[in-house]
C-alpha positions as CSV (number, residue, x, y, z in Angstrom):
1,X,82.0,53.5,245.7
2,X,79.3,56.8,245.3
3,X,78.3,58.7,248.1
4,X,74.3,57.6,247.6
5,X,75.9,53.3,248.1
6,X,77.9,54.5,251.0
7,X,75.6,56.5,252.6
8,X,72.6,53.3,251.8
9,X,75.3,50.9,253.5
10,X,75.6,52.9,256.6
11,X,71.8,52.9,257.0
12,X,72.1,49.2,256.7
13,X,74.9,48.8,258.9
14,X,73.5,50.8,261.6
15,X,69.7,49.4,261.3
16,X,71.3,45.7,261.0
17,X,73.5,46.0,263.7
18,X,70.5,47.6,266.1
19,X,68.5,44.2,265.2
20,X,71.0,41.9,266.0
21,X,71.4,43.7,269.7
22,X,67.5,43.7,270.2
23,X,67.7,39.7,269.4
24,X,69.9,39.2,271.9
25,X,68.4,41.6,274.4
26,X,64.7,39.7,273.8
27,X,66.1,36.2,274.0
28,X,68.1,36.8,277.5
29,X,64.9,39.2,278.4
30,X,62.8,36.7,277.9
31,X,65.5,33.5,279.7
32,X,65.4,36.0,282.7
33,X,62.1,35.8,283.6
34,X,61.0,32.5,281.9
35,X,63.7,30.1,283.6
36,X,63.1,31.3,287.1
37,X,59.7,30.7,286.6
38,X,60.6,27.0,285.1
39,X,62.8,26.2,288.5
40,X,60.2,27.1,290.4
41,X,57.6,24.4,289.3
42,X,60.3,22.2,290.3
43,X,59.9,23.6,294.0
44,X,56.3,23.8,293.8
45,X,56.0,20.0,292.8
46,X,57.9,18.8,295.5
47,X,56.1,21.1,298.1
48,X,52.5,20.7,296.3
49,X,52.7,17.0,294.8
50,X,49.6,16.3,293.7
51,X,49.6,19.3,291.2
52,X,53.2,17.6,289.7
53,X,51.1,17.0,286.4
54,X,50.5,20.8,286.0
55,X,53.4,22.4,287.2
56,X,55.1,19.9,285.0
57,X,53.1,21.3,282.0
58,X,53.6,24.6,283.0
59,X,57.4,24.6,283.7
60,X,58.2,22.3,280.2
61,X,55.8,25.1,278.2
62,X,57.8,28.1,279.6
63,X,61.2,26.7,279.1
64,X,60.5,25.9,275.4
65,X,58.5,29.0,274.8
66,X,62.2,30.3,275.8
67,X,63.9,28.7,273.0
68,X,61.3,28.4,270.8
69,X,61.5,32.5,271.1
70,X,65.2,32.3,270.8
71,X,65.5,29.8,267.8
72,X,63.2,32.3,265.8
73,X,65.0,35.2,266.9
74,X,68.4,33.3,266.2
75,X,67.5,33.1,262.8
76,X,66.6,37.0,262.0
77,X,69.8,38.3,263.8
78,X,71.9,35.5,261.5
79,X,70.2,37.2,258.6
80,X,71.3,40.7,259.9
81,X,74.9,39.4,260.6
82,X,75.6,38.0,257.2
83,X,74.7,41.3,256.1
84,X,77.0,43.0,258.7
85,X,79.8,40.9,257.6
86,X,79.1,41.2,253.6
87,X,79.6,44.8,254.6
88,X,82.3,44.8,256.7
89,X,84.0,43.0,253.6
90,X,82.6,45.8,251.1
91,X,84.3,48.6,253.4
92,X,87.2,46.8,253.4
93,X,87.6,47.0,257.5
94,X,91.0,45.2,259.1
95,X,90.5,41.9,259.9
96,X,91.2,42.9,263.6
97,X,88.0,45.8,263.8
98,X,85.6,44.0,261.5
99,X,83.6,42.9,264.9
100,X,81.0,40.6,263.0
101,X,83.4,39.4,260.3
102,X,85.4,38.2,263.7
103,X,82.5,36.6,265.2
104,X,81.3,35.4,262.4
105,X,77.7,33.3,262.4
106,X,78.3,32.8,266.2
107,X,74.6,32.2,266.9
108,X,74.3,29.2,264.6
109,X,77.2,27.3,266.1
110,X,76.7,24.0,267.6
111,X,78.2,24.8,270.8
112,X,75.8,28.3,270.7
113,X,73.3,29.7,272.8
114,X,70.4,27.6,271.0
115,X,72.0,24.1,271.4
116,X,72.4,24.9,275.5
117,X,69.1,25.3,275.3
118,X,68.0,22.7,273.7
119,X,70.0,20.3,276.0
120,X,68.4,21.8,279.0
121,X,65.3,21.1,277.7
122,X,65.8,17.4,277.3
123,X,67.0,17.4,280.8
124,X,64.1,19.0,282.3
125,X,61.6,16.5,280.4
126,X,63.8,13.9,282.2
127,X,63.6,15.3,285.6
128,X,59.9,15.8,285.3
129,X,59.3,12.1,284.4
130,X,61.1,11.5,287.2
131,X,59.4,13.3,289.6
132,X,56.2,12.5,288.3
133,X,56.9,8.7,288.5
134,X,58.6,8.5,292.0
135,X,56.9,12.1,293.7
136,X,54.0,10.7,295.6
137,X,50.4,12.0,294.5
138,X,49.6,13.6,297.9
139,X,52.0,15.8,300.2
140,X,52.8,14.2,303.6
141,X,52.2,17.2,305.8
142,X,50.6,16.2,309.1
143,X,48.7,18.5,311.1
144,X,49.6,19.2,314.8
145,X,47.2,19.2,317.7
146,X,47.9,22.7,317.8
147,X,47.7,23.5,313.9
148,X,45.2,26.2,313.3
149,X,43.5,23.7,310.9
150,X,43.5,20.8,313.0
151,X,39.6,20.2,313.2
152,X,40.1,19.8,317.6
153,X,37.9,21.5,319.1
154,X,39.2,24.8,321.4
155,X,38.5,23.6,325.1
């Protein structure tokens, strides 16, 4: 193999192997904030229940802008993998320190990241049919005689 293919692969290698990192680190970025946010409509709807319908919206749109996000990045960083592993191959690294070779496509497996997601998903459109059928339209809070927004009059 000449210098000039070696060196060309290493630039590869290095570049492909960054991408595949930040794919990972902007999909679990992005699950950090975007799934805490998601629960918490869930909290808000059963504290707040007559805005279920839009805390419903917003928590489904935020969970599968998650893995909407990841299943596009999924797809780059399996592009940069193969290309990791065709060059792990072209080296000719040990089975046992070709890292990507090892893992292989691990992103596009059915038990991956992706398909988690997707599950969850279904799951929270099922709870938030749920709560929107059986939640009652209007919170139950009753105010005390002694509540600052009680309309009795100070005597």
């Amino acid at each position: 193999m000449s210098e000039n293919k070696v060196d060309h692969l290493e630039k590869v290698y290095i570049e492909a192997s960054h991408w595949v990192r930040m794919c990972n680190s902007i999909i679990w970025s992005m699950g950090t904030f975007l799934v805490p946010i998601s629960a918490a409509c869930i909290g808000l709807a059963l504290q707040y229940p007559e805005r279920k319908i839009f805390l419903a919206s917003a928590s489904i749109f935020l969970f599968s802008l998650w893995v909407y996000v990841s299943r596009l990045y999924r797809g780059t960083a399996s592009n940069a993998r193969q290309v990791l592993i065709e060059i792990e191959e072209e080296w000719g690294i040990k089975e046992e320190a070709a890292l990507y070779k090892m893992h292989g496509q691990i992103g596009l497996k059915i038990y991956g990241l992706f398909s988690v997601q997707f599950l969850c998903l279904l799951i929270l459109i099922v709870l938030w049919i749920v709560l929107i059928i059986f939640l009652p339209n209007t919170s139950n809070k009753q105010l005390t005689p002694n509540s600052p927004t009680s309309n009795s009059k100070l005597g």
